[in-house]
N, C-alpha and C positions, 0 to 999 in steps of 0.2 A: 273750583271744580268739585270740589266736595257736596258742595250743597246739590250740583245737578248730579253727580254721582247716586246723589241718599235720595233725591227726588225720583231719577227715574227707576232705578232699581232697588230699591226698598219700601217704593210703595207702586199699585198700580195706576198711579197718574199715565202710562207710557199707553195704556185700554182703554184709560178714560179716554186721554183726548183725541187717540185713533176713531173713538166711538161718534163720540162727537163731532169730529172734526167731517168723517163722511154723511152725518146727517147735516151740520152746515152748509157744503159745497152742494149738497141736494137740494137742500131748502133755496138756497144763490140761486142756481140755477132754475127756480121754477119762479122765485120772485122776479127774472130778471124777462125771463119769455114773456107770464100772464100781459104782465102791462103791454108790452108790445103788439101783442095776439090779439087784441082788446082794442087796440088804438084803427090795427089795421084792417080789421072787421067790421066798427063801429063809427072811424072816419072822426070818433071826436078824442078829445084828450080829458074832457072833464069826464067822460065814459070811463075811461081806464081808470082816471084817479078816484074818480066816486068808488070804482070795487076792490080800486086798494084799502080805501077809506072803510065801506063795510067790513072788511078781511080784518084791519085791524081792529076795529070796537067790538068786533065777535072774539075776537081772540082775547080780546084786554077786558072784559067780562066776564067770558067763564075762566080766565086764569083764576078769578078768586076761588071759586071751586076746585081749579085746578092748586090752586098752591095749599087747600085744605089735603088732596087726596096724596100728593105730594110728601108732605108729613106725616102722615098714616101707613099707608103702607110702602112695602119694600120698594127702594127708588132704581136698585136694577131691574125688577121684574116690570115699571113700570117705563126703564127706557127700551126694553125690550118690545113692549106693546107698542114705543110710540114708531120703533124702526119698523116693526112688522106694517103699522098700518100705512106708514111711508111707502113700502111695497105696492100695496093696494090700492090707493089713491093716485099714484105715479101711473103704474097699469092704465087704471082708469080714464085718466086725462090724456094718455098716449094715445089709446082707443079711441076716443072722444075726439082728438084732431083727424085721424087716420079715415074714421067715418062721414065726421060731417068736415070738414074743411081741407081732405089735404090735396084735392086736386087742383093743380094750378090755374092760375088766370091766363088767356092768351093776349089778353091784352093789359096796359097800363102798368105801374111799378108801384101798384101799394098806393097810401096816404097820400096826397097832394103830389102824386108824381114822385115819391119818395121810393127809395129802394128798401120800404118798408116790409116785412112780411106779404105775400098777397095769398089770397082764400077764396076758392071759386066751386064750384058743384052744386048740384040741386039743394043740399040738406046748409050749405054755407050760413043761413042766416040761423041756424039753429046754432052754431058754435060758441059764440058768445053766451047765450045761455046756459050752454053746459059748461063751458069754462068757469062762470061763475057759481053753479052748484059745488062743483070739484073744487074752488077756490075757498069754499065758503065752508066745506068741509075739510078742506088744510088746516083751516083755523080753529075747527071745533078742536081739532084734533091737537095743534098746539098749543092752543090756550089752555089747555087741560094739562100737557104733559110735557110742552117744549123745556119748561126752566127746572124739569126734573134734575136733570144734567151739572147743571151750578147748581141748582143744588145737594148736589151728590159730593160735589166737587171738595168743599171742608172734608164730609168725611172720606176722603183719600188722600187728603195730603194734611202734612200738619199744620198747625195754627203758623208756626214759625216760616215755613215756608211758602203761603199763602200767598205774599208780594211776587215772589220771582214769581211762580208760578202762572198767577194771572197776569204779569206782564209777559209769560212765553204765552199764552192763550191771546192777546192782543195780536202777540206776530202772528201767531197762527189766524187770529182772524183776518188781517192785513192781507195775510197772501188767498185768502179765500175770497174775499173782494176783487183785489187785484185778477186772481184769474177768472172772477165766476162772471162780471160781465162779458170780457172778450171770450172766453169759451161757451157762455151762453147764445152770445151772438152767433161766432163757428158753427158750434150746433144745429141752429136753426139753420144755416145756409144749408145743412146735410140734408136737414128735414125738419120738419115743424114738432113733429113727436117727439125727436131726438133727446133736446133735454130732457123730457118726461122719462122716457124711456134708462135715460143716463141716469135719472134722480133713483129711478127703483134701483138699481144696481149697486148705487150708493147705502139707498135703505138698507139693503140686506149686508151691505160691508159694516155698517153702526150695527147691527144686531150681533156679530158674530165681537166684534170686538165687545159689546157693551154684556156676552156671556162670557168673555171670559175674564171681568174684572170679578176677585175673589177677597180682595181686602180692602174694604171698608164700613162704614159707622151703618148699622143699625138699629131700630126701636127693640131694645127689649122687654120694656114694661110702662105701660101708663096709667098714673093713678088717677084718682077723680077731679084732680084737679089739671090733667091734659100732659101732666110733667113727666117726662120720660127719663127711662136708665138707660147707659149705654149695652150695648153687647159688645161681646169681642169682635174686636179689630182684625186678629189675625184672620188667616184662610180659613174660611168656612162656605161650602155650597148651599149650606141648610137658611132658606129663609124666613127668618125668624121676625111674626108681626104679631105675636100673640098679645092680646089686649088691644091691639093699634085698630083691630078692624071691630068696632061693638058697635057702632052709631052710625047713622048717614050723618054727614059732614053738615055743623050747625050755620046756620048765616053767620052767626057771632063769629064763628072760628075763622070763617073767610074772612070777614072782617077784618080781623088782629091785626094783622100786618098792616095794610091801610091805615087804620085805625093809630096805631103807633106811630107811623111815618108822617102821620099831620097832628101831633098831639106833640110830640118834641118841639121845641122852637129850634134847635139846631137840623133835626131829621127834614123839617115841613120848612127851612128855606130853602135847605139843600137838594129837595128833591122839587121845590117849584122852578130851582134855577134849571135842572137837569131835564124836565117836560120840556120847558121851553129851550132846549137845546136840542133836544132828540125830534120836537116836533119839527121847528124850521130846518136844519141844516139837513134833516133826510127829506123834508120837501123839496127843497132846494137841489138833491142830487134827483130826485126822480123826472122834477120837470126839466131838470136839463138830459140825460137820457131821451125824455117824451120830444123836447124840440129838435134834440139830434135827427132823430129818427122819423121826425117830420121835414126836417130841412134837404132831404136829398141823398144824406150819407149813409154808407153802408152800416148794416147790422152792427157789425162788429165795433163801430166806430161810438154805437149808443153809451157803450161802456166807459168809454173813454177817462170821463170824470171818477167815476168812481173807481175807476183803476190808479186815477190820480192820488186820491182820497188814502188808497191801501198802500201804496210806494209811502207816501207823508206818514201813514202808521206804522207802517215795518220799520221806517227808521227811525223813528221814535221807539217801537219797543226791542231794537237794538243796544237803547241806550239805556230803557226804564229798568231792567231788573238791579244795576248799579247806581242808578240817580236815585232811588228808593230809600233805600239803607244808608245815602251819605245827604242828600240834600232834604231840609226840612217838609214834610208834608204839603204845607201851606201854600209853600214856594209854588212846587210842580203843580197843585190845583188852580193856583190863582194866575198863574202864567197860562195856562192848558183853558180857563177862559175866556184869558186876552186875545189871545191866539184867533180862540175861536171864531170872537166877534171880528177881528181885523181882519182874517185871511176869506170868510166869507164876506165880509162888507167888500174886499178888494177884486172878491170874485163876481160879485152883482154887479162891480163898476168898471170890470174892465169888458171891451167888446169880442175882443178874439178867442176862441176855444182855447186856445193854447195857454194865453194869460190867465184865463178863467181854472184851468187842471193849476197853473204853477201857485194862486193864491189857496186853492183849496188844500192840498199838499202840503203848503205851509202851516196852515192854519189847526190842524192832526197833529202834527209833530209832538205837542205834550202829552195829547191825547190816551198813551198807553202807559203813559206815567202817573198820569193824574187820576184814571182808571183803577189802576191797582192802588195807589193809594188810599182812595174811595173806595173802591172792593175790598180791601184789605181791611181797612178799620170799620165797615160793614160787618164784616164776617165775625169780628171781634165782640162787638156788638151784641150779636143775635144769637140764641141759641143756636142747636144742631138740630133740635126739632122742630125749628120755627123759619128756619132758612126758606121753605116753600112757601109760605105766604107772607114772609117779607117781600121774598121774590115776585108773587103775586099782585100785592100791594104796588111795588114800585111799576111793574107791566102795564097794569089797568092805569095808571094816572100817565106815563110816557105814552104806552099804545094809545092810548086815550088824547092825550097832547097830537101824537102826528098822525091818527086818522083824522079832527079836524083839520087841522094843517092843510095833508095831502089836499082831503073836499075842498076846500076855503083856496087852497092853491090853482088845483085843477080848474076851478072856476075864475078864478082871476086870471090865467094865463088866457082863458077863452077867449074872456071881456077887455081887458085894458093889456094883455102881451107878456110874453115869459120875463123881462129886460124889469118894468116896473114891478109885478108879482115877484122876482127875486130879492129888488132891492127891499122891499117890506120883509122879507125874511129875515133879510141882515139885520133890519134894524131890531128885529125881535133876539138878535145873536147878542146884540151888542147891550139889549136892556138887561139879558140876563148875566151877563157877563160884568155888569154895574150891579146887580144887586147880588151877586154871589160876591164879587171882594168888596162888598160892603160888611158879611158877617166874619167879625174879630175871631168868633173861635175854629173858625176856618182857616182863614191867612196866618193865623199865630200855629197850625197844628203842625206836631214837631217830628223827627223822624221813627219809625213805627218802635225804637227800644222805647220813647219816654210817652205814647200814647194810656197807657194807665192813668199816669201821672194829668196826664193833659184833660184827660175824661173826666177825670176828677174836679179838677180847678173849674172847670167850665159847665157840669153836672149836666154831663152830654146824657140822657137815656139810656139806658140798654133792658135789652128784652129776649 
């Protein structure tokens, strides 16, 4: 109790993750409509997936910029701007359906007779178009500025407490899944705007929260060689970038991060295993949502899976802040993905919704363990000035991973069916999950007191 004691009132973790946590459930909530709006205006599903697929390589491209600007200047003056323009954009798209799309159909039920969204008025065929300028500017917008936030995140709490930490960010994300698609769905039964409308309201809760974070890490001086001093930690309102803003942001500097992450042999296995986990298993929940929602069931019911997904995380990061500190590193990695390959292989193979949520469920459970582990010995890693384009680095290659994915997805459910297109996921679950507990200095890593020591023996990078 001491450690959550010193965590939440001795440092502002308790603003950060207020801050954050309402730009999440916003963000939930408008990933969770577009597709749907998209499907049920456009009648296809490779439609919807193709402008998830754009959405993310917009976004996994300029985060390298993004993770330069990140680094430079002040990271709450810059999650300030990204809540603000959250506001704007939410507006925006609210307007956008309200105009061209929100007058109902008198006839038919949406997609194939589905009790999909339906969109009917003169201007209707415009909606899809605008939905994908607005979507297209989400991403300019968080590729730029989304991983400000983790990156912010070291400096507000200490190194030492960095595990627990982001395993309580895990539960946190768990129940933001958990509620964002069946209140997404909810939503939309009020009105098609709704989420949008719900998202700004959130943006402007992350802004108020993310001004009143007052203690934490940053640049107070950078010399010519990019390397920064800290500033005080304590309360201070004054922010402080002097020297940080002299240059537009160099390619080189976008680079770095990337650059490093495939230049380590231990950074450039660990993060090929983690592309190829991030791209299939969030392909794999979106076209199940997408068939949901073709096959007749209600909105609410799109979510299903993915609500499954966040139950299997929340109980796992009920567990992970104490598995952490007692059971080896290694362990909770290299189970977390076994896990992964099996409970998705078991969900491609089994037929009934139901079986399908209880194998996926399963298959999370390490998930918030193995997470911080991995973020934790990350953070250890990297500087505090360079957090934003590691973070960068690691977006562009993941985002990058499951916008293929998604495309490659969407168009194989078109052609050969969701049932075959899922099991090809699995097996990409279970390649990666062979070749991540193939690397020895992985599976041997020990619990975070003896990681020095462990970095050492193994002449893991650090940067």
């Amino acid at each position: 109790m001491a450690s959550d004691t010193e965590l939440w009132r001795g440092t502002d973790y308790g603003w950060w993750l207020a801050a954050d946590t309402s730009g999440a459930v916003g963000a939930s909530l408008i990933a969770f409509a577009v597709p749907l709006m998209m499907l049920a205006t456009t009648g296809s599903s490779a439609a919807a997936t193709t402008t998830e697929s754009i959405c993310v390589v917009v976004q996994a491209v300029l985060g390298l910029a993004g993770g330069v600007i990140q680094d430079r200047y002040d990271r709450r003056t810059l999650m300030l701007i990204w809540g603000a323009s959250g506001v704007v954009l939410s507006a925006v798209a609210a307007a956008a359906v309200m105009l061209f799309g929100n007058a109902p159909k008198t006839s038919g039920h949406g997609v194939n007779g589905a009790n999909a969204p339906a969109f009917g008025g003169p201007y209707a065929h415009v909606l899809p178009i605008a939905l994908l300028c607005i979507v297209v500017l989400f991403s300019v917008r968080d590729g730029l500025l989304e991983n400000t936030s983790n990156a912010m995140l070291r400096g507000v709490v200490p190194d030492e407490q960095l595990p627990h930490a982001m395993a309580l960010n895990d539960a946190r994300d768990s129940t933001v899944t958990l509620a964002g698609g069946p209140l997404g769905g909810l939503l939309m039964t009020v009105g098609h705007a709704v989420p949008f409308l719900t998202s700004a309201v959130l943006s402007v809760l992350s802004m108020v929260s993310a001004w009143r974070i007052r203690r934490y890490w940053k640049r107070a001086t950078v010399d010519d060689s990019g390397h920064s001093g800290n500033a005080d930690d304590a309360a201070d309102d004054a922010i402080d970038v002097s020297g940080a803003i002299t240059a537009a942001p160099r390619w080189r500097d976008a680079l770095d991060g990337m650059i490093w992450l495939l230049r380590d042999r231990f950074q450039r296995h660990l993060i090929i295993a983690a592309t190829m986990v991030t791209g299939a298993s969030n392909a794999f929940l979106l076209l199940t949502a997408l068939d949901i929602s073709q096959g007749g069931s209600q909105l609410i019911s799109a979510g299903f899976i993915n609500a499954a997904s966040a139950v299997g995380m929340l109980l796992g990061a009920l567990m992970a802040s104490q598995l952490v500190n007692r059971v080896p590193g290694g362990v909770l990695v290299g189970v977390m993905f076994a896990l992964l390959a099996a409970g998705f292989t078991g969900a491609a193979l089994v037929p009934s919704m139901v079986g399908k949520a209880i194998f996926v469920a399963c298959s999370v459970l390490a998930l918030p363990a193995g997470n911080a582990v991995l973020g934790g010995l990350s953070n250890t890693l990297v500087g505090k000035d360079k957090l934003g384009r590691v973070g960068a680095g690691s977006m562009v290659l993941q985002y990058g991973a499951y916008g293929v994915a998604v495309a490659l997805a969407g168009w194989g459910m078109q052609t050969i069916g969701y049932g075959p297109t899922c099991l090809i996921l699995a097996t990409v679950l279970v390649a990666a999950a062979a070749y991540a507990l193939t690397m020895r200095s992985l599976i041997t890593l020990p619990t975070p007191d003896r990681w020095a020591e462990h970095i050492q023996r193994w002449s893991i990078a650090q940067f």
